[in-house]
N, C-alpha and C positions, 0 to 999 in steps of 0.2 A: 795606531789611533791618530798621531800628528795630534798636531797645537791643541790644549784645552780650552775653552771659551772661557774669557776671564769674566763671564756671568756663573761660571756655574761654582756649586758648592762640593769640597771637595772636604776628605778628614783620611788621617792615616789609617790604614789597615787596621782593626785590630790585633791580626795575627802578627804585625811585624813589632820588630825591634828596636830602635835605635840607638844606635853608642858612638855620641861623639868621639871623633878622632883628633892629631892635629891638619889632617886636610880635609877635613869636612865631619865628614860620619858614615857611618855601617849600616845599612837598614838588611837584618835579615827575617825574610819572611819562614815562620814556624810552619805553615800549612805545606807551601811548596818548595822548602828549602833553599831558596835563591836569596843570594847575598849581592845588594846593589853598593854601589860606593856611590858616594854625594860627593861632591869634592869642591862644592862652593858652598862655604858658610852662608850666604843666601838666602840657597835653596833649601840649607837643612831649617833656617829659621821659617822659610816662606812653609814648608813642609809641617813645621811642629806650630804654626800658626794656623792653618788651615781651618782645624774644629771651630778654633774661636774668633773669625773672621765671616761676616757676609756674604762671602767669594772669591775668590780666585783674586780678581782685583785688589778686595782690600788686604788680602796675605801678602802680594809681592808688595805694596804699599808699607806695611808696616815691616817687612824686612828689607823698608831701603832699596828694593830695586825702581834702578830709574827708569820712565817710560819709553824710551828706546832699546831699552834691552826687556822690556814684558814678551816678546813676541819671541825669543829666544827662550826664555822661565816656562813659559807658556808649552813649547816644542819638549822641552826637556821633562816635564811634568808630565805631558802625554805620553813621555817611554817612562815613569815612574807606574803611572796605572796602566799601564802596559803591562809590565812588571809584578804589579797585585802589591804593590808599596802604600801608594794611595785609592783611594774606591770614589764612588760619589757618594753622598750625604745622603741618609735614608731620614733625615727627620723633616 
């Protein structure tokens, strides 16, 4: 898929998981049994933000990722709904 467009609106799977670790966290999805590892506290906060955010933008914003590294969050997100960890926003 590559980079997600920090306009869009994203929420976690609800078939998946998550259980923080101490290098991040475990997201496994129940539907197709695939187990991701997150391994930047970040990305698990950018990720468990996502529902309650206006976008992609405002989720790396509110977990503190700085504007020179969105386009890297961005890239990495796109192999999470790769993955079926995160979907797009149906509402």
């Amino acid at each position: 898929m590559g980079a997600l467009p920090l306009t869009g609106r994203y929420e976690l799977d609800p078939d998946v998981g998550l259980r923080d670790e101490q290098f991040g966290a475990l997201a496994y999805h129940y539907g197709n049994r695939r187990l991701t590892f997150l391994t930047d506290r970040r990305l698990v906060d950018t990720v468990r933000g996502l529902r309650d955010s206006t976008d992609l933008a405002a989720a790396l914003s509110c977990a503190a990722v700085p504007s020179d590294q969105r386009p890297a969050f961005a890239l990495a997100l796109g192999r999470l709904a790769d993955a079926g960890v995160i979907r797009e926003r149906r509402d």
